[in-house]
C-alpha positions as CSV (number, residue, x, y, z in Angstrom):
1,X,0.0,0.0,0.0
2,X,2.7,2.3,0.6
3,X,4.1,1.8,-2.5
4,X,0.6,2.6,-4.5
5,X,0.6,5.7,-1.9
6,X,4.0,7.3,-3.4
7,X,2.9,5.9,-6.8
8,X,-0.2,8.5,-6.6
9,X,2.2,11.1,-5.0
10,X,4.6,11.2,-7.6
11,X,2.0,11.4,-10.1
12,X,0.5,13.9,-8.5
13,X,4.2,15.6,-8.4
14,X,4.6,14.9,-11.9
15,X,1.3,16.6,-13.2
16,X,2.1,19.4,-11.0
17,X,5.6,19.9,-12.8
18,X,4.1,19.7,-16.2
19,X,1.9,22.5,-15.4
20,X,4.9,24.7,-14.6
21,X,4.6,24.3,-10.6
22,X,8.1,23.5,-9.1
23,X,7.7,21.9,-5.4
24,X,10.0,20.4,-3.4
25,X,8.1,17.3,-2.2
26,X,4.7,15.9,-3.4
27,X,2.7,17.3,0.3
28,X,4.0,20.9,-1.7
29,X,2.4,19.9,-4.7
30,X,-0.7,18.8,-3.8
31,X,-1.0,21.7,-1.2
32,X,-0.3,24.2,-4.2
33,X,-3.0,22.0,-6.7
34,X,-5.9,22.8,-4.2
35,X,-6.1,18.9,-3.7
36,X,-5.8,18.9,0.3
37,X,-8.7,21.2,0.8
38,X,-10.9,17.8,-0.4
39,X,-8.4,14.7,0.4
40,X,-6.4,14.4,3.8
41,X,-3.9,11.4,3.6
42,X,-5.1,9.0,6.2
43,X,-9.0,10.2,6.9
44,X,-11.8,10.9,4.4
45,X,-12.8,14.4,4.0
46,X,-15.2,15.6,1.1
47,X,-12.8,13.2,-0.8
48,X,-11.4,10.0,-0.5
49,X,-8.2,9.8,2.0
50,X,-5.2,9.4,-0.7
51,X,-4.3,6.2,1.0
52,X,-8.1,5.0,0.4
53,X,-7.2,6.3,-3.4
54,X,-4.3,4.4,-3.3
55,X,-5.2,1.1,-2.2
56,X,-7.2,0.5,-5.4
57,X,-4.3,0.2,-7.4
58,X,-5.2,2.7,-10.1
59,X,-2.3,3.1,-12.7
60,X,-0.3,6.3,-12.3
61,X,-1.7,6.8,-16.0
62,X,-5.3,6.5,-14.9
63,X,-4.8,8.9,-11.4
64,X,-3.2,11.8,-14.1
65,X,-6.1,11.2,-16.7
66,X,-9.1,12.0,-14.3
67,X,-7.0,15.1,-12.8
Protein backbone atom coordinates (compact mmCIF):
# COMPACT_ATOMS: atom_id res chain seq x y z
CA UNK A 1 0.00 0.00 0.00
CA UNK A 2 2.71 2.30 0.65
CA UNK A 3 4.14 1.76 -2.46
CA UNK A 4 0.61 2.62 -4.47
CA UNK A 5 0.57 5.71 -1.89
CA UNK A 6 3.98 7.29 -3.41
CA UNK A 7 2.90 5.89 -6.80
CA UNK A 8 -0.24 8.47 -6.64
CA UNK A 9 2.20 11.11 -4.97
CA UNK A 10 4.64 11.19 -7.59
CA UNK A 11 1.97 11.37 -10.10
CA UNK A 12 0.46 13.93 -8.47
CA UNK A 13 4.17 15.62 -8.39
CA UNK A 14 4.62 14.88 -11.88
CA UNK A 15 1.31 16.58 -13.18
CA UNK A 16 2.14 19.41 -11.03
CA UNK A 17 5.58 19.89 -12.81
CA UNK A 18 4.13 19.73 -16.18
CA UNK A 19 1.89 22.51 -15.41
CA UNK A 20 4.91 24.65 -14.55
CA UNK A 21 4.59 24.25 -10.61
CA UNK A 22 8.06 23.49 -9.07
CA UNK A 23 7.72 21.93 -5.42
CA UNK A 24 10.04 20.43 -3.44
CA UNK A 25 8.15 17.31 -2.22
CA UNK A 26 4.65 15.87 -3.43
CA UNK A 27 2.68 17.29 0.27
CA UNK A 28 3.99 20.94 -1.70
CA UNK A 29 2.36 19.93 -4.67
CA UNK A 30 -0.71 18.80 -3.79
CA UNK A 31 -1.02 21.70 -1.24
CA UNK A 32 -0.26 24.18 -4.17
CA UNK A 33 -3.03 21.95 -6.65
CA UNK A 34 -5.90 22.83 -4.18
CA UNK A 35 -6.08 18.91 -3.68
CA UNK A 36 -5.77 18.90 0.28
CA UNK A 37 -8.70 21.18 0.78
CA UNK A 38 -10.93 17.79 -0.41
CA UNK A 39 -8.44 14.70 0.42
CA UNK A 40 -6.41 14.36 3.77
CA UNK A 41 -3.92 11.37 3.55
CA UNK A 42 -5.06 9.04 6.16
CA UNK A 43 -8.98 10.23 6.90
CA UNK A 44 -11.77 10.92 4.40
CA UNK A 45 -12.75 14.43 3.96
CA UNK A 46 -15.18 15.56 1.07
CA UNK A 47 -12.83 13.22 -0.80
CA UNK A 48 -11.42 9.97 -0.48
CA UNK A 49 -8.17 9.80 2.04
CA UNK A 50 -5.23 9.44 -0.68
CA UNK A 51 -4.27 6.22 0.97
CA UNK A 52 -8.15 4.99 0.40
CA UNK A 53 -7.16 6.26 -3.39
CA UNK A 54 -4.30 4.41 -3.34
CA UNK A 55 -5.22 1.05 -2.16
CA UNK A 56 -7.16 0.52 -5.36
CA UNK A 57 -4.33 0.25 -7.42
CA UNK A 58 -5.16 2.67 -10.12
CA UNK A 59 -2.27 3.11 -12.66
CA UNK A 60 -0.26 6.35 -12.31
CA UNK A 61 -1.66 6.82 -15.96
CA UNK A 62 -5.31 6.53 -14.87
CA UNK A 63 -4.76 8.94 -11.37
CA UNK A 64 -3.20 11.84 -14.06
CA UNK A 65 -6.06 11.15 -16.70
CA UNK A 66 -9.06 11.96 -14.33
CA UNK A 67 -6.96 15.15 -12.83
Amino acid sequence: MKRSLSLTALSLTALMLAFGAQAAAPEEAMNKAGCMACHAKDKKMVGPAFKDIAAKGYAASFTISVM
